[in-house]
Residue, then its C-alpha position, 0 to 999 in steps of 0.5 A: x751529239x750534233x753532226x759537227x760533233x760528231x765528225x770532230x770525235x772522229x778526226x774528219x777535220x778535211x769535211x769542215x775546212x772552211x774555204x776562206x781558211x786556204x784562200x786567205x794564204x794567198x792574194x786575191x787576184x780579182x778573177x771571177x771565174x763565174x760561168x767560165x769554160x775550160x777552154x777559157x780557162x786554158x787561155x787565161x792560164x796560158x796568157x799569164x792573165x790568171x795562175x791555177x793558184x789564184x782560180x783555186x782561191x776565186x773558186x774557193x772565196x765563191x764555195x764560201x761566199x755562197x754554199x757555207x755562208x749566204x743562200x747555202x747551197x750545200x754543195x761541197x761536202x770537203x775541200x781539198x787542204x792540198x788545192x793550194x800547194x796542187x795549184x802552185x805546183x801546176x802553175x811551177x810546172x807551167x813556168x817550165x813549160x811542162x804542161x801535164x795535159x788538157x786540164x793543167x792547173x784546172x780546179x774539179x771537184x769528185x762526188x764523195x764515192x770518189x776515191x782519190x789520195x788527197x786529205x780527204x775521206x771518201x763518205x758516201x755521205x755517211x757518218x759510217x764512212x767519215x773517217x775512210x781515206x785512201x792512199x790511192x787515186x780511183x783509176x778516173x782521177x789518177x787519169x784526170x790528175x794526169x792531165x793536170x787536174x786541181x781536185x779542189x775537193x769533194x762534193x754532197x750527194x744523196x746518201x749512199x747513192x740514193x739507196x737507203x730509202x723510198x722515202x728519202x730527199x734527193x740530196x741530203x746526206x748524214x753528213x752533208x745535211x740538204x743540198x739545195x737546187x743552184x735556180x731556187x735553194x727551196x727546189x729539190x737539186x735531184x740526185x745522186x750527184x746532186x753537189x756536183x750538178x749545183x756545184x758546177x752551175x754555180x761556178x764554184x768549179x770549173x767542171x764536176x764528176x757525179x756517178x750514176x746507177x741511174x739517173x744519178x748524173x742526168x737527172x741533177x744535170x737536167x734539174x740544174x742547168x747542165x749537161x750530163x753524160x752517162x758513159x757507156x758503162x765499162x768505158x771509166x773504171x769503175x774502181x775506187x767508187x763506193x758500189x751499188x751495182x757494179x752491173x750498171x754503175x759509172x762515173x761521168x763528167x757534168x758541165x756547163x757546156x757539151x765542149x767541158x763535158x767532151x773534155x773530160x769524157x775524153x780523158x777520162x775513158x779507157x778507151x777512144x769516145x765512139x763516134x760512129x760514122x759521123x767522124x770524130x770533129x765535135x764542132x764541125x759536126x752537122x746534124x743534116x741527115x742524122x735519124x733521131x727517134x723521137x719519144x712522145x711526151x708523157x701525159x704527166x709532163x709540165x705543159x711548159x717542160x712539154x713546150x720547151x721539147x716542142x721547141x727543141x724539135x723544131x730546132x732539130x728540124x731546122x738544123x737538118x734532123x731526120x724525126x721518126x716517132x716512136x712509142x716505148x715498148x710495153x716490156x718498159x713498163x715492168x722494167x722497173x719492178x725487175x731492175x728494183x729487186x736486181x739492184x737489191x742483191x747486187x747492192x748487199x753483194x758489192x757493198x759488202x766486198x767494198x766495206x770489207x777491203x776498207x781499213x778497219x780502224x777507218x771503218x768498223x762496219x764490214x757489212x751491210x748488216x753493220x751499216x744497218x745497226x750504225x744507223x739505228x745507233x746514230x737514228x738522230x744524225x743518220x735517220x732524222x727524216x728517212x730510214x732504211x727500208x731498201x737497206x733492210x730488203x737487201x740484207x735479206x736477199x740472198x747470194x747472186x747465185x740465188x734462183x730468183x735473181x738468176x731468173x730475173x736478170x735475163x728478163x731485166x736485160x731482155x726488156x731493156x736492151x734486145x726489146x727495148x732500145x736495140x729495138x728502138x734504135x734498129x727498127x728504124x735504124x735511127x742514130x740516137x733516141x730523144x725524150x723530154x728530161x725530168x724538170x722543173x723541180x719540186x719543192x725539197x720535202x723531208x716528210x714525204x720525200x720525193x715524190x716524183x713532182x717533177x713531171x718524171x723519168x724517160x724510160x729510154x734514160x732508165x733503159x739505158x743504164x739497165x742495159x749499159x748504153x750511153x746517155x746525154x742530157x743537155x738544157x732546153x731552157x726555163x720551165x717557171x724559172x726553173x732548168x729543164x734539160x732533153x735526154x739523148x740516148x745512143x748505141x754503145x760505144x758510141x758516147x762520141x756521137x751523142x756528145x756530137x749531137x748534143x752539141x750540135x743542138x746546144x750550138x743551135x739553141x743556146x738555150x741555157x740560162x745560167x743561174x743567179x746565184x745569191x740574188 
């Protein structure tokens, strides 16, 4: 039994709705909603130029045209049979003038550990989890349906987050096969949130939410041309978002552009974005005087990745940047061994609460345990390339009051926060902290995995979703032809101010170049 096969047994008939199938009840209206922002959008919508009716059938004839059919990217696991019949109620609503919010009628797509209430499951890319649907939005969703939001649909991420194994490629899920990078479909997209970073770079949606453990939003974003933002964690709830570890998991907005980004942090958070005391104004911000600590670049990096961040220096400089140099601690270079093995028990801890809340007709696997034996049952579908190793080590860890995870947990967080970034970012009282992303891709490789090749990972990115502060990266330009983008770190609660900075160096350098997507 193949795939399709399989989600056909199961009813998960909202995973296969082809596009065209919603979009040819509606005329086509000629828009091409390609690299459009949400403001542009708002301006069309409220000129009468365009309804949110026809931009959800221009998006959805786009998903058909390139992501199903042509190159394939992958992207989108579901579309929302709702979307249509969700437009024509914003734009009636419109029409009477009563307008929900910053988002009304504007068409998003959820990485698929989203919950929302629309007719379609919530998989984490498993076959274990095809049939679970939910009559309730996660708290984000209800908040960005609040404010008039389209869910337009779901989209293909690494399975379970990325945490099934070591040797897996990032992208590819059992049910969503490979995701392929929005620059080159033979390039790696990163992952997690590898649907909605290609996704929004090839317009097939005005913006997307990823989540992120770490790295999962800032590492496809830099891979595909955007920017990301890793909240401050705490600042979305969490709810209604299949766990890995409640400790540093959060869901964030990826876009095409800091001001979409900004938007949809904006309403998403349960409380106010921190601006610091750079004031609250996003384009009306200047970076003259502000103290950025600079991470040198890793001898591993691409020489043309490392010329890119050189540019982005002077360019910080120029626009009146304060540039300290500074080295990372040496307590970074064990953080990975202790955060690995935390991530271990607090995943079997949480996924075991969320799979046990789930309906049980929808899901029979309670457990991980279960997971793990539906896995080895369906090894042609679930496990044609990859196992299951990290799976397997975390069913055999114990509780979390277990002695070595209560052990290892002070030192995870000594490392990453009080000697890591506070001291970073105290010592030499700087605003933000700055470092070359990861980029340009690797080749997609499903006999080895990721490997890395992609020039690595800024411990200051890793440090701060270990130690909960917020996280930024924004596009330098083109590595080879492929996007490499600049991560800024900041204090907590202050997510404000990196978007602000963030934005004042996307103003300076309009260095994104978009994609060129079926050419």
């Amino acid at each position: 039994m193949d795939r399709r096969q399989f989600l056909g047994a199961l009813g998960a008939t909202a995973t296969l709705t082809p596009p065209l199938a919603l979009a040819s009840t509606m005329p086509s209206a000629g828009f091409d909603p390609t690299e459009q922002s949400i403001a542009t959008l708002n301006a069309a919508l409220a000129s009468g130029s365009i309804t949110s009716e026809a931009l959800v059938g221009a998006y959805l004839t786009r998903i058909d045209r390139f992501d199903r059919q042509g190159p394939e990217h992958r992207s989108v696991l579901a579309v929302n049979p709702a979307a249509l019949d969700d437009a024509r109620k914003r734009d009636a609503e419109r029409r009477a003038g009563k307008l929900r919010g910053l988002l009304h009628g504007i068409p998003i797509l959820l990485k698929d550990n989203i919950e929302s209430m629309d007719p379609m499951p919530t998989t984490a890319g498993s076959l274990a989890l095809a049939r679970s649907t939910h009559a309730q939005d996660a708290p984000l969703v209800r908040r960005l349906r609040g404010a008039g939001a389209l869910i337009l649909g779901k989209t293909n991420l690494s399975e379970w987050a990325n945490f099934r194994s070591t040797r897996s490629t990032s992208g590819w899920s059992g049910i969503g096969g490979q995701t392929r990078n929005a620059y080159d479909r033979e390039r790696n997209p990163s992952g997690s949130s590898s649907g909605s970073a290609v996704a929004v770079a090839a317009s097939f949606c005005a913006a997307a939410i990823g989540s992120e453990t770490d790295g999962s939003i800032l590492a496809p974003s830099s891979l595909n041309g955007l920017v990301g933002l890793k909240p401050t964690v705490g600042y979305v709830s969490g709810q209604g978002i299949v766990p890995l570890s409640p400790r540093q998991d959060t869901a964030g907005p990826m876009g095409r552009s800091v001001a979409d980004v900004a938007v949809l942090a904006h309403l998403m958070g349960e409380r106010p974005l921190g601006f610091g005391r750079h004031g609250d104004a996003l384009e009306g911000f200047s970076l003259r005087g502000v103290r950025i600590g600079v991470m040198e670049v890793p001898a591993t990096a691409h020489p043309d990745a490392a010329a890119l961040f050189a540019r982005a220096r002077k360019e910080f400089e120029s626009a009146g940047a304060v540039l300290i140099e500074l080295t990372p601690p040496k307590g970074f270079e064990e953080m990975g061994a202790l955060e690995s093995t935390a991530l271990l028990y607090e995943f079997k801890a949480a996924i075991n609460a969320y799979l046990g809340g789930l309906d049980r007709a929808q899901v029979p696997s309670r457990t991980l345990a279960d997971l793990i034996r539906f896995n080895q049952s369906q090894a042609a579908l679930e496990m044609p390339w990859f196992g299951q190793e990290l799976f397997e080590q975390a069913e055999a860890c114990g509780p979390l009051t277990d002695a070595r995870y209560q052990e290892l947990l002070p030192k995870l967080q000594l490392t990453a926060d009080t000697e890591g970034l506070a001291a970073l970012l105290d010592g030499p009282k700087v605003d933000a902290l700055l470092a070359l992303g990861n980029g340009p891709a690797e080749r997609i490789d499903p006999v080895w995995g990721d490997r890395g090749g992609d020039g690595g990972w800024p411990s200051i990115a890793s440090a701060a979703a270990v130690a909960g502060y917020p996280s930024l990266t924004v596009p330098m330009g083109l590595a080879q032809q492929l996007p490499v983008g600049l991560m800024l770190v900041g204090r907590r609660s202050q997510d404000g101010l990196l978007l602000q900075i963030g934005r004042a160096y996307e103003r300076a350098s309009m260095a994104r170049v978009p994609p060129r997507i079926g050419t």
